[in-house]
Legacy VTK file of the C-alpha trace (Angstrom):
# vtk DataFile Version 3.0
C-alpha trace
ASCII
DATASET POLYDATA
POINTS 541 float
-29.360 -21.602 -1.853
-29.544 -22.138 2.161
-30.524 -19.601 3.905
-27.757 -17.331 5.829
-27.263 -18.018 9.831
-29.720 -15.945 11.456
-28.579 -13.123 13.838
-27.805 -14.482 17.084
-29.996 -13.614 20.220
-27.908 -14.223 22.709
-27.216 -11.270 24.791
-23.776 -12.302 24.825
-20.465 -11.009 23.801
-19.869 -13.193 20.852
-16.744 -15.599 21.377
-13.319 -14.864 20.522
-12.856 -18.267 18.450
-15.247 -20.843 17.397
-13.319 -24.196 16.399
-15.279 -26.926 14.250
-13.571 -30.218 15.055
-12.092 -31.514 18.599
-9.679 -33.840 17.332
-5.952 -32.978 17.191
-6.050 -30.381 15.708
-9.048 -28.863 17.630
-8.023 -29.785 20.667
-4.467 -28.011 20.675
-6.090 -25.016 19.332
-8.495 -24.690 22.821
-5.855 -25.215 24.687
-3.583 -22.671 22.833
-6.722 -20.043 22.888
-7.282 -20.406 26.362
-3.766 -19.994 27.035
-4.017 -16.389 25.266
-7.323 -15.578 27.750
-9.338 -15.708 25.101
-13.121 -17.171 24.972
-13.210 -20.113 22.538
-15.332 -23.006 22.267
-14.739 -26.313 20.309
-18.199 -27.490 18.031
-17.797 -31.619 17.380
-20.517 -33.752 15.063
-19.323 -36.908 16.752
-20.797 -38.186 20.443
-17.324 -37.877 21.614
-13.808 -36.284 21.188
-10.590 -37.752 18.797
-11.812 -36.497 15.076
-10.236 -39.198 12.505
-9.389 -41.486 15.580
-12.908 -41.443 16.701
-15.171 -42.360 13.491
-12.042 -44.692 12.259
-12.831 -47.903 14.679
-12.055 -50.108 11.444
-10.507 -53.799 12.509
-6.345 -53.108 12.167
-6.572 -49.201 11.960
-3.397 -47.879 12.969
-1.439 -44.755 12.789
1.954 -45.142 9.666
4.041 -42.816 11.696
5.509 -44.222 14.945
3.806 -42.724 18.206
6.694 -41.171 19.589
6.105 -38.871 16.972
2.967 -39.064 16.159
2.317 -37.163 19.547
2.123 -33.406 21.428
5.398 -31.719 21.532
3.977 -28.964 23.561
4.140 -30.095 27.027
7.727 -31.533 28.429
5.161 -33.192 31.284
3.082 -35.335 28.883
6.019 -36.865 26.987
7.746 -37.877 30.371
4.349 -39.726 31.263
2.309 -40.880 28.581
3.273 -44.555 27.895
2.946 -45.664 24.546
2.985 -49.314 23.924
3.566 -50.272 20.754
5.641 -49.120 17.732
2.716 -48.262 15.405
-0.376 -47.349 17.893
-3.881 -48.559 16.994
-6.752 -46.400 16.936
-7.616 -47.490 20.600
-4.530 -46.182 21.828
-4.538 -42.947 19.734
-8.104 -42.509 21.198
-7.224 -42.824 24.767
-3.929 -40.722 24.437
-6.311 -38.018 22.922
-8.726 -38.265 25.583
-5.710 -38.187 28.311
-4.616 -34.811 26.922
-9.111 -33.654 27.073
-8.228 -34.939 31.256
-4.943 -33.051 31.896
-5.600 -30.042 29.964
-9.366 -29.666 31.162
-10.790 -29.896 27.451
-13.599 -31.071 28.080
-15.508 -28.379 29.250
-14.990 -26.070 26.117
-16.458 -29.059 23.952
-19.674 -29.461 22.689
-20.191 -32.871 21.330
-22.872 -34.176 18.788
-22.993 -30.574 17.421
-22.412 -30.371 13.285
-21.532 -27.150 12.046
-23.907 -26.822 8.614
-23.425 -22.860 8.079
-21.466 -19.803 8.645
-21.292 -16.284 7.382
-19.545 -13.213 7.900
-21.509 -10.347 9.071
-18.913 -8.051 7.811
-20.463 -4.996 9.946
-19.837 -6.614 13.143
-16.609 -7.968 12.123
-18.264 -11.588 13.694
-18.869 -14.704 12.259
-22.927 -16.101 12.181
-22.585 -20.133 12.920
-25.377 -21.936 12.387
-25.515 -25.449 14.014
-27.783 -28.547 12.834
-30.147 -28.063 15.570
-31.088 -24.436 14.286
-29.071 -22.517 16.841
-26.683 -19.752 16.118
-23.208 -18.587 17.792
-21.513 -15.582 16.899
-17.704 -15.634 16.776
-15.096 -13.196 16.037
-12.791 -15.916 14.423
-13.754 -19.154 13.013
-11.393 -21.924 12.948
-11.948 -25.251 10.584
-10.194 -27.753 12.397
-12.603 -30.386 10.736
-9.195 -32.490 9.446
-8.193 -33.717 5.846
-9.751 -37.062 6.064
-13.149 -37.098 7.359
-15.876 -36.724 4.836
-16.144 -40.371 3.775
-16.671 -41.648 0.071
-19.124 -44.414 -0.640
-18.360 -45.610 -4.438
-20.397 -45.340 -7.376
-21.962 -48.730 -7.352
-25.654 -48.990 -8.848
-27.380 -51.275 -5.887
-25.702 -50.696 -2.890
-29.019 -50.021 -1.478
-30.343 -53.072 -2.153
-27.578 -55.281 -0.619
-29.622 -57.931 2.005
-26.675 -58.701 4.213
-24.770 -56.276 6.391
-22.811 -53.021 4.511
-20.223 -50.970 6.790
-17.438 -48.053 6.125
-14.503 -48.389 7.398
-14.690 -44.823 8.277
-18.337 -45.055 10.191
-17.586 -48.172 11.750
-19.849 -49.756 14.433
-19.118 -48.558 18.033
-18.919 -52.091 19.235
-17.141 -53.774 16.195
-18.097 -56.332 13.673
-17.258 -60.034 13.983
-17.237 -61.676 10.898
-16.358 -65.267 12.147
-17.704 -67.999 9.431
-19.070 -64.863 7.014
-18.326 -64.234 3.515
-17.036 -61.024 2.961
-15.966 -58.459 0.575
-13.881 -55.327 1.286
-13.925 -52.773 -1.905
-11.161 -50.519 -1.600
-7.394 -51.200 -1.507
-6.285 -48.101 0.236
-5.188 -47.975 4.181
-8.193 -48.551 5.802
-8.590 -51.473 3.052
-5.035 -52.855 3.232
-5.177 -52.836 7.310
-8.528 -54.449 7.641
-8.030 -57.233 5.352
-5.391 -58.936 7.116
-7.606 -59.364 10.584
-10.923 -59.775 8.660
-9.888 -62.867 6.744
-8.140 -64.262 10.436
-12.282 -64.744 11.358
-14.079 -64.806 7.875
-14.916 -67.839 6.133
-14.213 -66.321 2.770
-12.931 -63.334 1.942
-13.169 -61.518 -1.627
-10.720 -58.169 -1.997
-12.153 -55.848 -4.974
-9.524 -53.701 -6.243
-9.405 -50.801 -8.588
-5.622 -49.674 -8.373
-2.961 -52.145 -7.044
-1.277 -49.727 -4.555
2.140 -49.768 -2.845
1.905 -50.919 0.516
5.198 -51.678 3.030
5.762 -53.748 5.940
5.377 -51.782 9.229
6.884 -54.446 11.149
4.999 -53.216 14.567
6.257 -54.307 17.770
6.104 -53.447 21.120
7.699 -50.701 22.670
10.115 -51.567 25.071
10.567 -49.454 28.270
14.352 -48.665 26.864
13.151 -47.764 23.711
10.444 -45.568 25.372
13.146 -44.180 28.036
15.937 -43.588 25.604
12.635 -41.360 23.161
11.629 -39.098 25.840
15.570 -38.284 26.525
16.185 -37.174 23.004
12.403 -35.850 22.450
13.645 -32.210 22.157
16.377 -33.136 19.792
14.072 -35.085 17.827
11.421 -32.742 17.925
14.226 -29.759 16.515
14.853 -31.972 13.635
11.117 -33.315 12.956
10.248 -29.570 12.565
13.102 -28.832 10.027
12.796 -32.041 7.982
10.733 -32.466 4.850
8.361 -34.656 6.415
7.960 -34.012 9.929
9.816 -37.007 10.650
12.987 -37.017 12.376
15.119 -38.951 9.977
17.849 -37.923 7.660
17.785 -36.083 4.752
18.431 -37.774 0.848
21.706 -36.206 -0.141
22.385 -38.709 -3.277
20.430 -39.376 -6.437
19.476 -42.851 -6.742
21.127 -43.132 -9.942
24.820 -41.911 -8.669
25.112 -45.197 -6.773
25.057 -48.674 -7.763
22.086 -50.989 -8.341
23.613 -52.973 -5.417
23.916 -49.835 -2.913
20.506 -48.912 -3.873
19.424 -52.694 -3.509
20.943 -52.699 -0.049
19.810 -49.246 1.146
16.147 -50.036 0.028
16.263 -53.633 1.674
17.632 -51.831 4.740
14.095 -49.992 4.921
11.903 -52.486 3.948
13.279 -55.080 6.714
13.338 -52.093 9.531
9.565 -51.467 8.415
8.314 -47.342 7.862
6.737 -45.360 5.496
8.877 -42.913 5.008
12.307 -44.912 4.140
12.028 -45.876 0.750
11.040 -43.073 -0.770
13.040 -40.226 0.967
16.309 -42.580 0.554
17.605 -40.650 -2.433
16.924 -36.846 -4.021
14.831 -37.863 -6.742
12.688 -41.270 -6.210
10.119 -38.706 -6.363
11.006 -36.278 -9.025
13.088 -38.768 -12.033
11.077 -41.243 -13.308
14.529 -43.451 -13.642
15.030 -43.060 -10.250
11.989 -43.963 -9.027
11.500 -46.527 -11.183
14.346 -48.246 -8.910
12.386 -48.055 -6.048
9.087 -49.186 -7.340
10.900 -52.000 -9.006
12.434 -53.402 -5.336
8.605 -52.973 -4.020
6.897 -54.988 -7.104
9.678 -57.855 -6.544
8.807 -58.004 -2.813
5.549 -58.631 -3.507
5.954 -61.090 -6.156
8.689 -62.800 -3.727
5.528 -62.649 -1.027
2.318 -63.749 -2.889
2.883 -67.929 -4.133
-0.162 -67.196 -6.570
1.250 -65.838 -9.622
-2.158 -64.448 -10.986
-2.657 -62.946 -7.310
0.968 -61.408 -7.082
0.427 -59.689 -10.700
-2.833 -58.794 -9.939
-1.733 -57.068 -6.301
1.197 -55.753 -8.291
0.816 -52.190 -9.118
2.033 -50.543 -12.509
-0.097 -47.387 -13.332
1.536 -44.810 -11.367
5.032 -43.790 -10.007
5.688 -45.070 -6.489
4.874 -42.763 -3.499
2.685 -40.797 -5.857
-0.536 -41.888 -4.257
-0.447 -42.115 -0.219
1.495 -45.369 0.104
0.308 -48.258 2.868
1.850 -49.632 6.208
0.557 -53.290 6.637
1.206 -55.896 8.697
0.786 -59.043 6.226
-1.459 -57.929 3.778
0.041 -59.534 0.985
0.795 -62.767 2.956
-3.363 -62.635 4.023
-3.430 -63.633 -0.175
-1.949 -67.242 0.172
-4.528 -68.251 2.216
-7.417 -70.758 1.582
-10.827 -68.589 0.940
-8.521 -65.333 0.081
-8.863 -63.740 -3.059
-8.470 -60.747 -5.156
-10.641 -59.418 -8.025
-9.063 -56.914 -10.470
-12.053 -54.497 -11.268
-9.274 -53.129 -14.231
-10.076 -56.742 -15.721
-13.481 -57.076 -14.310
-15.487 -54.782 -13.033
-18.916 -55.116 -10.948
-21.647 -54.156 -12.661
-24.046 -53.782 -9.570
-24.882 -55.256 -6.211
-27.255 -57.375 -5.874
-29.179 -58.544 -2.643
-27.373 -61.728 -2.159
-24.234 -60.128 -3.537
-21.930 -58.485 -5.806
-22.255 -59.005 -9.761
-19.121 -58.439 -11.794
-18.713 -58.449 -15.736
-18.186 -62.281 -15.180
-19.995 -63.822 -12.451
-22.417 -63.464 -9.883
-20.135 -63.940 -6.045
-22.335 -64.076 -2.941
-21.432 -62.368 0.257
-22.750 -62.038 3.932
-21.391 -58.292 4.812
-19.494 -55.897 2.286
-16.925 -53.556 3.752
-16.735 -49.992 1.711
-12.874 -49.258 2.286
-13.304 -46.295 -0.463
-11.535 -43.530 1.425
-12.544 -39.921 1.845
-13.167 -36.486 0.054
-9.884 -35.666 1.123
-8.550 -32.178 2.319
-11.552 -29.919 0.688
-14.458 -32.260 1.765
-15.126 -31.144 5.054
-14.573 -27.371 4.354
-16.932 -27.889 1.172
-19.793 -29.775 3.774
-20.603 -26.141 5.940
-22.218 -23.888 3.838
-19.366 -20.817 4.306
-20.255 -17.837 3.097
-18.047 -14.779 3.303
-17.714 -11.086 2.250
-20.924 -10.785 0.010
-22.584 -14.222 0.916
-20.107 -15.396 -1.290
-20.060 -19.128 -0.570
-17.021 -21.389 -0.351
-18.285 -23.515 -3.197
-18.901 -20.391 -5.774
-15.066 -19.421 -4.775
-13.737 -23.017 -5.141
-15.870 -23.412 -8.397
-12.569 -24.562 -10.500
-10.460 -25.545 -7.597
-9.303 -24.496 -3.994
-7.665 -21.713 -3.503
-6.040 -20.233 -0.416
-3.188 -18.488 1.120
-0.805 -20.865 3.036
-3.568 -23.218 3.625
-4.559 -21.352 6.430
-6.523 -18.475 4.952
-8.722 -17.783 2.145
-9.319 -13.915 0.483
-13.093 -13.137 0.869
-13.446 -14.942 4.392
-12.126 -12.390 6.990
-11.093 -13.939 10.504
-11.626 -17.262 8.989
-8.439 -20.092 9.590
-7.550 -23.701 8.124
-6.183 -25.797 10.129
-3.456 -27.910 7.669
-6.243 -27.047 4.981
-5.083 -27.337 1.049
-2.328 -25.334 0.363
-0.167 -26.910 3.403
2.183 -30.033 3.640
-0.856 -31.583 6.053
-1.237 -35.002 4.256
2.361 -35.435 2.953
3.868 -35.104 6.526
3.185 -36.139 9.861
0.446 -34.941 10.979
0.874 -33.520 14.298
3.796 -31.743 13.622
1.918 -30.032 10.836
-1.010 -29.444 12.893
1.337 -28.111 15.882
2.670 -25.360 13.648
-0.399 -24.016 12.311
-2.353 -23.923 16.109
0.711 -21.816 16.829
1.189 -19.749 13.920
-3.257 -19.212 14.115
-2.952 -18.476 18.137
-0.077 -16.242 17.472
-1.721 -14.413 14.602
-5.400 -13.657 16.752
-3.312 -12.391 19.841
-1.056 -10.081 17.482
-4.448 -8.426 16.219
-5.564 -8.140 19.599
-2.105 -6.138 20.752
-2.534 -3.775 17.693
-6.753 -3.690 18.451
-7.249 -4.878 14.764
-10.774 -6.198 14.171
-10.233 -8.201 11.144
-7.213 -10.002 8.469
-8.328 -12.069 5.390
-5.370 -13.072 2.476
-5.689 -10.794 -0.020
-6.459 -12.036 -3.380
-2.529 -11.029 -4.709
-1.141 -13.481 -2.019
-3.787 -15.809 -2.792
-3.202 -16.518 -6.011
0.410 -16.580 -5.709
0.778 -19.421 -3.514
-1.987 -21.820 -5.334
0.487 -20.926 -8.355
3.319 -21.612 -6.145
1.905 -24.733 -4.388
1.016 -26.239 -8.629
4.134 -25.211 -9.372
5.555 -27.189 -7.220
3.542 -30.508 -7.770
4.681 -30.060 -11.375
8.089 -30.429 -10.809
7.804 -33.719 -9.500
6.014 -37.208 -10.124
3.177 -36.721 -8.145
0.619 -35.134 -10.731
1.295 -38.512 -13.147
-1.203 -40.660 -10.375
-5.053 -40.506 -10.583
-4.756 -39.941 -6.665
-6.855 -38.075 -3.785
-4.045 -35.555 -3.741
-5.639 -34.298 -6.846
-9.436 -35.313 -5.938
-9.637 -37.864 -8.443
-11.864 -40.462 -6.488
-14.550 -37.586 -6.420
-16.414 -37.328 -9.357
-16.812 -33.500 -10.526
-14.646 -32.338 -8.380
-11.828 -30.378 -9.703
-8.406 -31.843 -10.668
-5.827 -29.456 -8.633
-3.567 -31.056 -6.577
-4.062 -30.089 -2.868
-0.932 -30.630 -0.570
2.159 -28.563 -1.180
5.118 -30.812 -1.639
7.455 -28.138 -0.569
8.197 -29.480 2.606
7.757 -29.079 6.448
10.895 -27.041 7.597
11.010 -25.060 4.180
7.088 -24.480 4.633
7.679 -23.656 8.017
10.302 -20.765 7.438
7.826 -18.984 4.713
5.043 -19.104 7.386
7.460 -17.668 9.881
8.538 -15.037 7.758
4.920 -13.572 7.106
4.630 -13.423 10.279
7.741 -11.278 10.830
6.890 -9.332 7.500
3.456 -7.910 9.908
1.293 -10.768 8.179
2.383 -10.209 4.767
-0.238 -10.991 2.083
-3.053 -10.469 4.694
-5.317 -7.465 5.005
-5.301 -5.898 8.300
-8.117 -3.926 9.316
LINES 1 542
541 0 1 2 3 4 5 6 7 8 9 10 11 12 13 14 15 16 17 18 19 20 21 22 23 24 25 26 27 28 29 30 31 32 33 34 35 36 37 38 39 40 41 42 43 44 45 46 47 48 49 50 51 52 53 54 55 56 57 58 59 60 61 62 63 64 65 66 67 68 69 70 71 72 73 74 75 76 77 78 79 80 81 82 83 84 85 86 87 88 89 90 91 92 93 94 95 96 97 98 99 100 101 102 103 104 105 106 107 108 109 110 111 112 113 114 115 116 117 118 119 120 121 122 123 124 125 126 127 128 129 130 131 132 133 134 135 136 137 138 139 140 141 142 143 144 145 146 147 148 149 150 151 152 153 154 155 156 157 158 159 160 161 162 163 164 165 166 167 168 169 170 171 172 173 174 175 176 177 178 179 180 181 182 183 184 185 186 187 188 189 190 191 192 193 194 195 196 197 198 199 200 201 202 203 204 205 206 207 208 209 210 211 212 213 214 215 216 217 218 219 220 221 222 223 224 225 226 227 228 229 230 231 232 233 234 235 236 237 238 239 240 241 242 243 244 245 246 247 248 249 250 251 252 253 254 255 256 257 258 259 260 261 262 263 264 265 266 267 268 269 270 271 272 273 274 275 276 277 278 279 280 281 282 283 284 285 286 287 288 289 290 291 292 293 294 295 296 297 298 299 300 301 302 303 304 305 306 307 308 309 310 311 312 313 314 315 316 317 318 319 320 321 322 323 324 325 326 327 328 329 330 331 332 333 334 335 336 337 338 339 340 341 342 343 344 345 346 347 348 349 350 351 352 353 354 355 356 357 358 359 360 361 362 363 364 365 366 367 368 369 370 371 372 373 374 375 376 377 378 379 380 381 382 383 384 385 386 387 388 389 390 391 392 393 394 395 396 397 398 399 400 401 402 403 404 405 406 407 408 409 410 411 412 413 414 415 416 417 418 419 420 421 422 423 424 425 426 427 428 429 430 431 432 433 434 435 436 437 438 439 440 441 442 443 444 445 446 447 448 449 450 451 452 453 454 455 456 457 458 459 460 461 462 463 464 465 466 467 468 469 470 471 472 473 474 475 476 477 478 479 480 481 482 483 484 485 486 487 488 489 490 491 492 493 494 495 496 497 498 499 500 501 502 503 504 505 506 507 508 509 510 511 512 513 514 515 516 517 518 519 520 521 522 523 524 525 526 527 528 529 530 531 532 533 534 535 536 537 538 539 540
């Protein structure tokens, strides 16, 4: 076992708030601390600021919710002036929106960069938490708050060889600062999730062969980017506090309407229309929030993964390809669908293929390649596009020890567990930011992470008026909402895919599904209440 943070010996008051992570999430909560008076300070692993928009640099990475929402709502000012340009924003323009909001909010200097978090504990007679960083030193901290996101540990596959691979091997989640150019290279990409399904379309525009391994065929729909025009952008920031009212009460932190219609009350040419309606105006969201129950009756959404499989077959000429890209094993929306801009379409051209690693699998890689059951296939660079040990990953990465030394691994033996996701019982003064237990990766993002900063900021400055040292979930509370948040998975589709909701692309770890499916505004409201209730389900001491 590692040893325990050592005291600190700085003659210093500790810190009000530590935060691990300075991307979204991290950043708001600074700025939200700060606001309060309080001394906080921001702890980052990468050499710069942005969190999933900074280590992400993947060719075609680019935000599935549209930037006018996927943005602050907390300052009037920066929606008037930030100009977004496109639909969809790439990660270059999420990354210099983020480090616009470090300018005009003075970030910066509460940031420490190239600074990974490896330890904490709570030195429960102090009431402080013990950080420990990877260059040995130690920061003491009355509240610790994991900002560190829900998709930043990456996951390199199981594949006997890897290290012995000759030519060039890249993640799309560690990707070179300065890029990759794979003009005349062969080239594989493993992985057919969204870093996978975005890449492939502008890696094969410069490879001179391109091979596409795939596990699971997944859903993916057209995003249909564009640029923004300045009406489009004028006529946003005049309804942006409508749209933010209604992003906050919807299901998915999106501002669209709610499903009031079962998909099997209508025809099958109203739901042919309605679905064709979304698919041609592009989204992620359309689809599968068009009617009650795509994603709770198997019938129903059986008519929605049905319109998706015949756009693809319509798409791909290939029929081997088309059946191959095609998928079949789980209900659709179940596992994170994709936004692409012509990834099928990438499969009709010359030097474009797809192997089904269902059908044939690779056996190991080689130096000059990759070997499958069938053949030997030579490549020039392989491109890992295998996702992430989603939502627990980074939490699990710190050793976190709490009441006891009781670490966060001993306490998560068969599964997470936490209040709200923002709170776990045994780790006093200790906050998730969208951790498991929270809409977070079913909804859009900021929105998500907006509501927590608040509801955390709110929570530390309400235990400062009542000159409370301390609040932890008790264990009651606890275990009511995991129940609550399974519960809830249960009663809908989503527990019949082998997805990263339930940590199934993580050997060992625990099937429990993570998210709750509950909803944004109906999330929301229970989070407001406890905090009306006095913090109900916490221990206040």
């Amino acid at each position: 076992m590692p040893d325990a943070p050592r005291p600190s010996t700085s003659p210093s008051a500790p810190l009000d708030a530590l935060i691990v992570g300075a991307g979204f999430a991290g950043l708001y909560m600074l700025h939200r601390l700060r606001g309060l008076g309080l001394r906080a300070l921001v702890f980052e692993a990468g050499s710069g600021i942005g969190g999933t928009w900074f280590w992400n640099r993947y060719p075609g990475a680019r935000c599935d919710v549209e930037s006018i929402d996927y943005s602050y709502s907390f300052s009037p000012e920066l929606e008037r002036e930030w100009e977004w340009t496109h639909r969809y924003p790439d990660q270059a323009e999420i990354l210099r929106y983020i480090e616009s909001v470090a300018d005009r909010f003075d970030l910066h200097r509460g940031i420490r960069t190239r600074t990974r978090v490896t330890a904490a504990a709570f030195d429960a007679a102090e009431a402080v938490w013990r950080v420990r960083t990877e260059d040995g030193s130690d920061t003491a901290a009355r509240h610790l708050i994991m900002a560190t996101g829900c998709l930043s540990v990456p996951k390199t596959p199981e594949i006997d060889g890897l290290d012995r691979f000759g030519g060039r091997l890249l993640h799309t989640a560690r990707w070179p600062r300065g890029g990759a150019d794979f003009t005349g290279r062969r080239v594989a990409v493993i992985g057919t999730g969204s870093s996978g399904i975005q890449s492939v379309p502008v890696i094969a525009e410069q490879a001179a062969a391109l091979t596409v391994f795939q596990r699971t065929a997944n859903f993916s729909l057209p995003a249909h980017n564009a640029p923004l025009s300045p009406e489009a952008l004028a006529e946003a920031r005049r309804g942006y506090p409508e749209r933010r009212r209604r992003a906050r009460g919807s299901h998915t932190g999106v501002p669209m309407p709610e499903p009031q219609t079962s998909a099997l009350e209508v025809s099958a040419a109203e739901r042919e229309a309605v679905y064709r309606g979304h698919w041609e105006r592009g989204g992620l969201f359309g689809i599968f929030r068009s009617y009650t129950d795509v994603l709770t009756d198997a019938e129903a959404n059986r008519t929605a993964a049905d319109f998706v499989r015949e756009r693809i077959r319509e798409t791909v000429a290939d029929p081997e390809a088309a059946e191959a890209l095609t998928p079949r094993d789980h209900p659709f929306g179940t596992k994170r669908p994709c936004l692409d801009t012509g990834y099928y379409q990438v499969f009709n051209r010359d030097g474009v293929d797809v192997v089904d690693l269902r059908a044939e699998p690779i056996e190991r890689v080689t130096r000059e390649g990759v070997r499958t059951r069938a053949r030997d296939l030579p490549f020039d660079d392989i491109v890992l596009a295998t996702g992430f040990d989603a939502m627990t990953g980074a939490l699990a990465a710190v050793d976190l020890r709490g009441r006891g030394g009781i670490g966060l691994g001993e306490a998560w033996s068969g599964g997470w567990r936490s209040y709200l996701g923002l709170g776990m019982a045994g780790f006093p003064n200790l906050f998730t930011v969208t951790g498991p237990g929270s809409p977070s990766v079913l909804s859009n993002m900021l929105v998500s992470i907006e509501q927590h900063v608040d509801w955390i900021a709110e929570c530390i400055a309400a235990l400062r008026d009542r000159g409370a040292a301390v609040i932890e979930p008790t264990a009651q509370a606890q275990e009511a909402w995991t129940a609550h948040v399974g519960e809830a998975a249960e009663a809908t589709l989503f527990p019949r895919a082998d997805s990263w909701y339930l940590g199934a692309n993580v050997p060992g770890k625990p099937r429990v599904f993570m998210p709750y499916v509950g909803g944004v505004g109906p999330y929301r409201e229970i989070c407001a209440r406890v905090a009306e209730d006095g913090y109900a389900g916490f221990a206040i001491g």
